[in-house]
KOLZA-44109 format. One line per field, with one value per atom (N, C-alpha, C): residue number from 0; residue in one letter; atom name; x, y, z. Coordinates in Angstrom, 1 decimal. Layout:
KOLZA-44109
kollum = (NUM,...);
keba = (A,...);
vexdren = (CA,...);
px = (X,...);
py = (Y,...);
pz = (Z,...);
END
This chain:
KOLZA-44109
kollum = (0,0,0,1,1,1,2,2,2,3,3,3,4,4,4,5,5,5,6,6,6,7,7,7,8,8,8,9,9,9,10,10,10,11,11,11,12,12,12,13,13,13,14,14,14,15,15,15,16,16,16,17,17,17,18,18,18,19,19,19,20,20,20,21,21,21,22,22,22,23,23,23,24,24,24,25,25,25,26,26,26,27,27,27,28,28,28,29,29,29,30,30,30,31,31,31,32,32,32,33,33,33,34,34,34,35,35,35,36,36,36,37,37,37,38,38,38,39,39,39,40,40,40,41,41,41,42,42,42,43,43,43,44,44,44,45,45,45,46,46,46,47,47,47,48,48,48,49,49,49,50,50,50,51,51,51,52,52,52,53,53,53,54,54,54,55,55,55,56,56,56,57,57,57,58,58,58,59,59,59,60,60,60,61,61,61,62,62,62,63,63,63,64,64,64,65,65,65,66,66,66,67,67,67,68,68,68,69,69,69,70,70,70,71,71,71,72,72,72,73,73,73,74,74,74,75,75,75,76,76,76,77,77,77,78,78,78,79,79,79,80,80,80,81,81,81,82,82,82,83,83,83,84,84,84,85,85,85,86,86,86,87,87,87,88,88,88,89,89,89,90,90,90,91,91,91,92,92,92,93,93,93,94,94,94,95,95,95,96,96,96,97,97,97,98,98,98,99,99,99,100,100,100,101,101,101,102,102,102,103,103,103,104,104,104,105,105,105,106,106,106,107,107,107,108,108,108,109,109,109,110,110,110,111,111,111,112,112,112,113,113,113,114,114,114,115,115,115,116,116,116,117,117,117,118,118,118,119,119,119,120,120,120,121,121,121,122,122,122,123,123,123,124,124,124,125,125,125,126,126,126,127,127,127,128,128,128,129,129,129,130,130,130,131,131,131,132,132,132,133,133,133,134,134,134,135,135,135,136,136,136,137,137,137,138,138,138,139,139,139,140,140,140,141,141,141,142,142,142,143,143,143,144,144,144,145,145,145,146,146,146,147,147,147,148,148,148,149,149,149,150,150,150,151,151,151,152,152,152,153,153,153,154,154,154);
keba = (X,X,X,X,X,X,X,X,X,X,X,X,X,X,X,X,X,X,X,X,X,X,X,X,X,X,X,X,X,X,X,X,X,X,X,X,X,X,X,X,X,X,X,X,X,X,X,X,X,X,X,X,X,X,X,X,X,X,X,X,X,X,X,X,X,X,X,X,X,X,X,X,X,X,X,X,X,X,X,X,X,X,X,X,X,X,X,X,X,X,X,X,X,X,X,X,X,X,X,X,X,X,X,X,X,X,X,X,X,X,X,X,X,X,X,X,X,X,X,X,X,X,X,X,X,X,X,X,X,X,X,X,X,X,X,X,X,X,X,X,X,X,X,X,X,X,X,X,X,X,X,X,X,X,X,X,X,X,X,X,X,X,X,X,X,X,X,X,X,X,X,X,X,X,X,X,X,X,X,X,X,X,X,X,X,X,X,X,X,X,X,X,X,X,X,X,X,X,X,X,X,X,X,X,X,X,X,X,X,X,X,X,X,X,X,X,X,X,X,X,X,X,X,X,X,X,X,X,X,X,X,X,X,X,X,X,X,X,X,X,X,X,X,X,X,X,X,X,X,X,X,X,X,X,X,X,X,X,X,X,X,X,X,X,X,X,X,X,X,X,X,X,X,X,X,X,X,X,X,X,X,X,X,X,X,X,X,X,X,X,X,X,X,X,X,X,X,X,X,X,X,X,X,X,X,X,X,X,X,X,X,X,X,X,X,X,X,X,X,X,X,X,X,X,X,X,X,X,X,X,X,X,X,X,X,X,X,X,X,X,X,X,X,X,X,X,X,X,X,X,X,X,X,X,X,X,X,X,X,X,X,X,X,X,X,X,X,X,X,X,X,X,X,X,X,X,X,X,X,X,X,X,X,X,X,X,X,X,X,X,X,X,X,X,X,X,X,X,X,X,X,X,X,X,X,X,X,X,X,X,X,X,X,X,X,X,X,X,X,X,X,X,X,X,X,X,X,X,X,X,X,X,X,X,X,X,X,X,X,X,X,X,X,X,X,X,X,X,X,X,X,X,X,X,X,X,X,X,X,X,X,X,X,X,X);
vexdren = (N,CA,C,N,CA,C,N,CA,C,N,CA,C,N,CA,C,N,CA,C,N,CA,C,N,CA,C,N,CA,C,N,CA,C,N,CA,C,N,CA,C,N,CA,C,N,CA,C,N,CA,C,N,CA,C,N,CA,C,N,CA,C,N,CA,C,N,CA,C,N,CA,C,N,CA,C,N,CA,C,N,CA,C,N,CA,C,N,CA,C,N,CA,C,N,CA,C,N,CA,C,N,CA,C,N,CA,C,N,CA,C,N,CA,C,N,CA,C,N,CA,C,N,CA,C,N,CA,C,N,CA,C,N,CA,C,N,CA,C,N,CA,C,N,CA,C,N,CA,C,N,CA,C,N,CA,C,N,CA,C,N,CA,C,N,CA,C,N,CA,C,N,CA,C,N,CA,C,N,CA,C,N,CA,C,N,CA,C,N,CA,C,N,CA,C,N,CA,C,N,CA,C,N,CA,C,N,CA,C,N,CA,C,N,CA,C,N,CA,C,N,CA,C,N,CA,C,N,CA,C,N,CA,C,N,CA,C,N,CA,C,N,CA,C,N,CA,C,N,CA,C,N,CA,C,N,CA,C,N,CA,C,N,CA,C,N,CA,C,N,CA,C,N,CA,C,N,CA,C,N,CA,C,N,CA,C,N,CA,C,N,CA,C,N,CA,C,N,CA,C,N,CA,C,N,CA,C,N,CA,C,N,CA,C,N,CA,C,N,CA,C,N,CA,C,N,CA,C,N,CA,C,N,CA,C,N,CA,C,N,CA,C,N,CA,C,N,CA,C,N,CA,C,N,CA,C,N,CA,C,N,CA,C,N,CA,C,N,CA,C,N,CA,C,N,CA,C,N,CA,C,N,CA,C,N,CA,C,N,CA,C,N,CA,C,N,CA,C,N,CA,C,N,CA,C,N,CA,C,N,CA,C,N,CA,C,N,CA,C,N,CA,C,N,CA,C,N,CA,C,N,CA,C,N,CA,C,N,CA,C,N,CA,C,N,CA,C,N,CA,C,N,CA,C,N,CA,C,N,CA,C,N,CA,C,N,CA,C,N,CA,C,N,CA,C,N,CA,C,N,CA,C,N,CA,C,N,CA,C,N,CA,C,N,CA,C,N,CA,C,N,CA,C,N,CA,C,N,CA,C,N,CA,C,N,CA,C,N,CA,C,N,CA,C,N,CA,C,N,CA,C,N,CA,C,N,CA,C,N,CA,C);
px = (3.6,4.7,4.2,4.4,4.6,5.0,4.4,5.9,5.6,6.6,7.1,5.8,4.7,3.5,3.2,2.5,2.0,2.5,3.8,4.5,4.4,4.5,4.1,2.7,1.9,0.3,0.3,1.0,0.9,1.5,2.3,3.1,1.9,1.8,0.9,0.3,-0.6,-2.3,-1.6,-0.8,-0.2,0.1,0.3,0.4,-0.6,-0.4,-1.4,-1.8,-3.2,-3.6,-3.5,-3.2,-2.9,-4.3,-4.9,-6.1,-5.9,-6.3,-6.2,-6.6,-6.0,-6.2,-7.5,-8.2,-9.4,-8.6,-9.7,-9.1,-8.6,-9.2,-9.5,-7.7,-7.1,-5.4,-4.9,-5.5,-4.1,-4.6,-5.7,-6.1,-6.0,-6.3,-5.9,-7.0,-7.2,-8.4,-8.8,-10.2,-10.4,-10.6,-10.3,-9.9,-8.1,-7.5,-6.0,-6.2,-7.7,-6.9,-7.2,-6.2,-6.4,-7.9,-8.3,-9.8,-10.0,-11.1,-11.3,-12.5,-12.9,-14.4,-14.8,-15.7,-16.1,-16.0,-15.6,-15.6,-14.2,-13.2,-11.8,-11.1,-10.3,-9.3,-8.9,-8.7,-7.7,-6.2,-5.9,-4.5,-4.2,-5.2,-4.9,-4.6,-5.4,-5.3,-4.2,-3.3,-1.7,-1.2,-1.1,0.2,-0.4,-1.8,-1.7,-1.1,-1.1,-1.1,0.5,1.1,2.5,3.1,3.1,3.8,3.4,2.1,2.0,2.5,3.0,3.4,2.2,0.8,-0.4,-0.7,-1.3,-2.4,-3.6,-4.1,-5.4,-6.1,-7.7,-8.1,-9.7,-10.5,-12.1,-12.0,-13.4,-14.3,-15.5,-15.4,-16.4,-16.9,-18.4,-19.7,-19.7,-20.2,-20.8,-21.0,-21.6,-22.3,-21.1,-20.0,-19.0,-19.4,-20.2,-20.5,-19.4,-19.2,-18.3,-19.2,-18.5,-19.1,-18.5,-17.4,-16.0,-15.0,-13.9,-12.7,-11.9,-10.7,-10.1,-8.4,-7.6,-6.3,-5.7,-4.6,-3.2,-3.4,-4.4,-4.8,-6.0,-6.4,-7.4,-6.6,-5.8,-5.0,-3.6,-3.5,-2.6,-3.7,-4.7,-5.5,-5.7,-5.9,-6.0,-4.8,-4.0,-2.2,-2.2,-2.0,-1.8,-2.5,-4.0,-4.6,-4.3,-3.9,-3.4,-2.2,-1.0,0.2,0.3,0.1,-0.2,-1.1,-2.5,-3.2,-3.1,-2.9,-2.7,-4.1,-4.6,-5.7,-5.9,-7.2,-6.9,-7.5,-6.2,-7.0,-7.4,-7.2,-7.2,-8.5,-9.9,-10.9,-11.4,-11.1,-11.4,-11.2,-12.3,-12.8,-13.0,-12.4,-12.7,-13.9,-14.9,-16.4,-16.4,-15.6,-15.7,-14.7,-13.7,-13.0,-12.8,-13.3,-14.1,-14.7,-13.9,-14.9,-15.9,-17.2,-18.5,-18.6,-17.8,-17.7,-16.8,-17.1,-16.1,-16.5,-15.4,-15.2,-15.1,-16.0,-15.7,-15.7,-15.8,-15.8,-16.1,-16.6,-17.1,-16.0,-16.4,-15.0,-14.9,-15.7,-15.7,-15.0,-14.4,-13.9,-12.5,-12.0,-10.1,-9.6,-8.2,-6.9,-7.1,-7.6,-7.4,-8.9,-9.9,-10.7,-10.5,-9.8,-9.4,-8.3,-7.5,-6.3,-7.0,-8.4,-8.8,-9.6,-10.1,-10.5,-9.5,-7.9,-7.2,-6.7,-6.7,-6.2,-7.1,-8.2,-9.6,-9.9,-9.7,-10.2,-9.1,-9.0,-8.1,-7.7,-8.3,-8.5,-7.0,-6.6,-5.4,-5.8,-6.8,-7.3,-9.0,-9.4,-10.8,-11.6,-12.1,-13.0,-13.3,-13.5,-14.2,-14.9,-15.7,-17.2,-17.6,-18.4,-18.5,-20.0,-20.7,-22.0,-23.2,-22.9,-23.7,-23.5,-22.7,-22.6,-21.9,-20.8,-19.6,-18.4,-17.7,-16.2,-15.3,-14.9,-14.3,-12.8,-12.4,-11.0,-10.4,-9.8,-9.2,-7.8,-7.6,-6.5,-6.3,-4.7,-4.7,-3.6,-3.4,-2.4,-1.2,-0.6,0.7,0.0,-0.8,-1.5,-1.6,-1.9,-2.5,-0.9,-0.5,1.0,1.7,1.7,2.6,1.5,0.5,-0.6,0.1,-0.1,0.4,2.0,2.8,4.3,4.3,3.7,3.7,2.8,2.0,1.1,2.3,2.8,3.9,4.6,5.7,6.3,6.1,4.5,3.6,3.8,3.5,3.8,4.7);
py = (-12.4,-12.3,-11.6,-12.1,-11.8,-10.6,-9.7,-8.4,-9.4,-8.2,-8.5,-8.9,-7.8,-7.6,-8.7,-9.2,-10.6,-11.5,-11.6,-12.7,-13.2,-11.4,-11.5,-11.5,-12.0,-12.2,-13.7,-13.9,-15.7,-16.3,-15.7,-16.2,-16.3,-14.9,-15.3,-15.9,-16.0,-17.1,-18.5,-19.1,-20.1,-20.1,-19.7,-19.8,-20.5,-21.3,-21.6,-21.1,-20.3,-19.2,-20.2,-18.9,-19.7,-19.2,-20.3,-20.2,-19.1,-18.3,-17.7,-18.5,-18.1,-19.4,-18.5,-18.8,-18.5,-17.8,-16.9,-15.9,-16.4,-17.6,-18.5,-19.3,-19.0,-20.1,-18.6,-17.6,-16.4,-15.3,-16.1,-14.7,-15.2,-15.0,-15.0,-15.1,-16.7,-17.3,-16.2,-16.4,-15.5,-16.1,-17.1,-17.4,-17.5,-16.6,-16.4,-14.9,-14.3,-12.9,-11.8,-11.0,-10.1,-9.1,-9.2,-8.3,-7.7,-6.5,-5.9,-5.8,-5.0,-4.9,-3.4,-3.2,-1.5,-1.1,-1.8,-1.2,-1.2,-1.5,-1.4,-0.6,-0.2,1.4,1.2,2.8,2.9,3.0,2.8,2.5,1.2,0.0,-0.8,-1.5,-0.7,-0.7,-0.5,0.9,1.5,0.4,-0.3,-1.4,-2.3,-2.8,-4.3,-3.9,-3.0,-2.8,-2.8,-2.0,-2.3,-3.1,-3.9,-5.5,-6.4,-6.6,-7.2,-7.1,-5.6,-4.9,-5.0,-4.7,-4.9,-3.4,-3.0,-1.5,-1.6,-2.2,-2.5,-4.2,-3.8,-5.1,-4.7,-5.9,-5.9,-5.5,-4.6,-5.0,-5.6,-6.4,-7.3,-7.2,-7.0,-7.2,-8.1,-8.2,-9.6,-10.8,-10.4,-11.7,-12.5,-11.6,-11.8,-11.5,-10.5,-9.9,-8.6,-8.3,-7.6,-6.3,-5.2,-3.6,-2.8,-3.1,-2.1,-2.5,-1.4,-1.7,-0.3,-0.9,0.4,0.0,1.3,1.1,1.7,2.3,3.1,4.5,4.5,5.9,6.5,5.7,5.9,6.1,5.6,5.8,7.0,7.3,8.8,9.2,9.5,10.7,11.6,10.0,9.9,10.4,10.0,10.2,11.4,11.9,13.6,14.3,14.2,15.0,15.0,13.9,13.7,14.7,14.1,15.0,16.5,16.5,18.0,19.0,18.6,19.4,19.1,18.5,18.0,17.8,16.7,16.2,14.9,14.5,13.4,12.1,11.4,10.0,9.1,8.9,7.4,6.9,7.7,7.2,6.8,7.1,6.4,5.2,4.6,3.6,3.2,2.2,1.9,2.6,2.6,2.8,3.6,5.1,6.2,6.3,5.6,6.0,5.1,3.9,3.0,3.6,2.9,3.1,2.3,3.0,1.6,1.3,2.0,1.7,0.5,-0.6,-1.3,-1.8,-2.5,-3.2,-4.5,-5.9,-7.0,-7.6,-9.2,-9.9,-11.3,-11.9,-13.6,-14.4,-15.7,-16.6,-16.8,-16.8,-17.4,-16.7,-15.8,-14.8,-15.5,-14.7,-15.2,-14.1,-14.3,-13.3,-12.3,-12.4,-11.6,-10.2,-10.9,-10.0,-9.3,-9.9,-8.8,-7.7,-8.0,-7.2,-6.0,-6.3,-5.6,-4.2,-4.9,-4.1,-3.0,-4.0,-2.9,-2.0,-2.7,-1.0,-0.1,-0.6,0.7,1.4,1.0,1.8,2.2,2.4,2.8,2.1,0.7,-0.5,-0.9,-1.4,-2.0,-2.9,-3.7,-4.8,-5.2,-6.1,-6.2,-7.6,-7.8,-8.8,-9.5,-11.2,-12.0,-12.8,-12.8,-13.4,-14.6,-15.1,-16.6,-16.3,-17.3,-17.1,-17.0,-17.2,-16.4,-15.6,-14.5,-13.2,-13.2,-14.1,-14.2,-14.2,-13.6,-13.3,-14.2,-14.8,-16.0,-15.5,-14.5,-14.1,-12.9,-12.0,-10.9,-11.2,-10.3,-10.3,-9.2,-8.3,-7.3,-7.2,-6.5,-5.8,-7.0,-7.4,-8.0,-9.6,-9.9,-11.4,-10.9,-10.3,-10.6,-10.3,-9.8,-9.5,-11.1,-11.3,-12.9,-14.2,-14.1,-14.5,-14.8,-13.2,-13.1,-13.2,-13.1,-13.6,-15.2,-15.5,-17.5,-17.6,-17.1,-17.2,-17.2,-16.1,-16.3,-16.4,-17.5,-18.2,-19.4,-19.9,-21.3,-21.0,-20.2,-20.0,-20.2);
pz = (-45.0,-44.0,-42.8,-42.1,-40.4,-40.0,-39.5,-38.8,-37.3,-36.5,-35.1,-33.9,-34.3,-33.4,-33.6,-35.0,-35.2,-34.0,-34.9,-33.9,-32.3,-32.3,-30.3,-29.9,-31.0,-30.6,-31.0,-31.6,-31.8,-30.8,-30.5,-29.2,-28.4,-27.7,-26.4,-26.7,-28.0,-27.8,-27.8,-28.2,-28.2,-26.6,-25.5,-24.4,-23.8,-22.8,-22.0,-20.7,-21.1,-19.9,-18.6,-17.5,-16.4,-15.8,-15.1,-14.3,-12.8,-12.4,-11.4,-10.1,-9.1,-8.0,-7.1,-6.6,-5.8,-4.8,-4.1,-3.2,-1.9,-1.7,-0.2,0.0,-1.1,-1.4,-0.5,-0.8,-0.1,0.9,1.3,2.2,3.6,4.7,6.0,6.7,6.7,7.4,9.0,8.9,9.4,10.9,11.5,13.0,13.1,12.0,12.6,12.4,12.1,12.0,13.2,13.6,14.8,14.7,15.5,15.5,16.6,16.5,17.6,18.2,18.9,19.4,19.8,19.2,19.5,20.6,21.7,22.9,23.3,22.5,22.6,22.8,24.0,23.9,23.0,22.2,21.0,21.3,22.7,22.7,22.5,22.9,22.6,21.0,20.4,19.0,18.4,19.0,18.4,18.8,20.0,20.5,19.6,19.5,18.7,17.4,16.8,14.9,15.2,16.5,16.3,16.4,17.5,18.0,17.0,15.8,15.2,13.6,13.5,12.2,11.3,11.3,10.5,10.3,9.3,9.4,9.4,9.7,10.5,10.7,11.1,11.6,11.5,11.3,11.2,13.4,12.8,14.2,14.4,15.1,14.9,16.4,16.2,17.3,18.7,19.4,20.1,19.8,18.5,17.4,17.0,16.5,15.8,14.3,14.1,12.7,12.6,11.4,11.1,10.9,12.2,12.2,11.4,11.0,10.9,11.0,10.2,9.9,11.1,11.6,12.4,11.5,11.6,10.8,11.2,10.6,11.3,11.0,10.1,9.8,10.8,11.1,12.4,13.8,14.0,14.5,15.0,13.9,13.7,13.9,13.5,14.1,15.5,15.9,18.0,17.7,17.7,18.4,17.9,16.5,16.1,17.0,17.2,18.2,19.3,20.2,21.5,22.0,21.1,21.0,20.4,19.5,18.9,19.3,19.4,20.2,21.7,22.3,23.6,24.6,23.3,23.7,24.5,25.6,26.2,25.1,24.9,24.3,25.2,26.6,27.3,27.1,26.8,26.9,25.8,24.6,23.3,22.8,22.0,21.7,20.8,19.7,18.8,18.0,18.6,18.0,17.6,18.1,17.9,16.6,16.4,15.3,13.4,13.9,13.2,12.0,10.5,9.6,9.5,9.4,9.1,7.0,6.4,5.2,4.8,4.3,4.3,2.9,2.4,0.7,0.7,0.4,0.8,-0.4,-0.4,-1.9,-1.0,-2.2,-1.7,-1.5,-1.3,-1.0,-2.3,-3.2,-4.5,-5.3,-5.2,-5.9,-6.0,-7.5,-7.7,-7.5,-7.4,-7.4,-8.4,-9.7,-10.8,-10.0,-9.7,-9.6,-7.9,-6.9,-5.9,-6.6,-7.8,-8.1,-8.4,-9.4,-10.4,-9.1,-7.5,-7.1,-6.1,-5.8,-4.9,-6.5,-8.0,-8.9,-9.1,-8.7,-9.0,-7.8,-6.5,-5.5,-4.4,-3.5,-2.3,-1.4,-1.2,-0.5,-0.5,0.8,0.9,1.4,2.3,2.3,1.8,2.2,1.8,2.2,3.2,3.8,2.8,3.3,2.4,3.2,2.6,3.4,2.8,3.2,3.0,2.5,1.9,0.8,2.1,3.9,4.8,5.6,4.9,5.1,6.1,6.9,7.8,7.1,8.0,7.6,7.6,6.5,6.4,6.4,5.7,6.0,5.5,5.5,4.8,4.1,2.5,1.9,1.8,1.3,1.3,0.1,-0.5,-1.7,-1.8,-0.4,-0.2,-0.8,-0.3,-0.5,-1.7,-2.4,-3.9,-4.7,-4.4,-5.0,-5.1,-3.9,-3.8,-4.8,-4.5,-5.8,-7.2,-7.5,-8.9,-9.6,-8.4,-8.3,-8.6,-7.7,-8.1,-9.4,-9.7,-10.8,-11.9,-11.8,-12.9,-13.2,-11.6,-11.9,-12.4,-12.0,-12.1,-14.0,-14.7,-15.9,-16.9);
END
């Protein structure tokens, strides 16, 4: 005889696993996505991330190589310092406030394995790069959420 657990493990295996869709179905091709350049005022930064409702954006080079990430938390910094200490920001520049630490993944990658990296680390987004090391597009928490929403309605 069967108890309850059984049952709910015969169920699932009897399911048919659903394939995870590749990262490239939900991330944000990377000539629609807003970017900046290390030589960027960081005011211009506060207005783009607001008018656009984003919390941050790659910085990318001359080359168009990816240097760095700037965000909203980069951001409150300048501003808290500006306002509170009553410091001058007009002359700051991306470059200066720019993380050069960034967290990427291949295009080859699926939804299950970006999930598995925003539950392990601090990452609210995360570059994806193409197999020659250009930025093919960024996803972020929200993209992978709506992923796994249709994943299991597709179910």
């Amino acid at each position: 005889m069967k108890n309850f657990q059984q049952r709910a493990l015969d169920s699932q295996n009897d399911k048919k696993k659903i394939e995870p869709p590749p990262v490239t179905d939900y991330m944000v091709d990377a000539k629609k996505l807003i970017t900046f350049r290390p030589d960027t005022p960081m005011s211009e930064v506060v207005n783009t991330l607001l008018q656009y409702k984003i919390t941050g954006a790659p910085v990318l080079n001359g080359n168009g190589e990816v240097v760095g990430l700037i965000d909203d938390k980069d951001c409150l910094n300048i501003m808290v310092g500006g306002v509170y200490y009553d410091q001058p920001t007009g002359g700051s520049t991306v470059a200066a406030y720019m993380s050069n630490v960034m967290k990427s993944i291949s295009v080859k990658a699926n939804i299950l394995d970006v999930a598995h990296i925003f539950l392990t680390t601090p990452y609210k987004r995360l570059l994806i790069m193409d197999d020659n090391g250009k930025l093919a597009g960024q996803i972020s928490r929200q993209d992978v959420l709506r992923a796994i929403r249709d994943m299991k309605l597709a179910g």
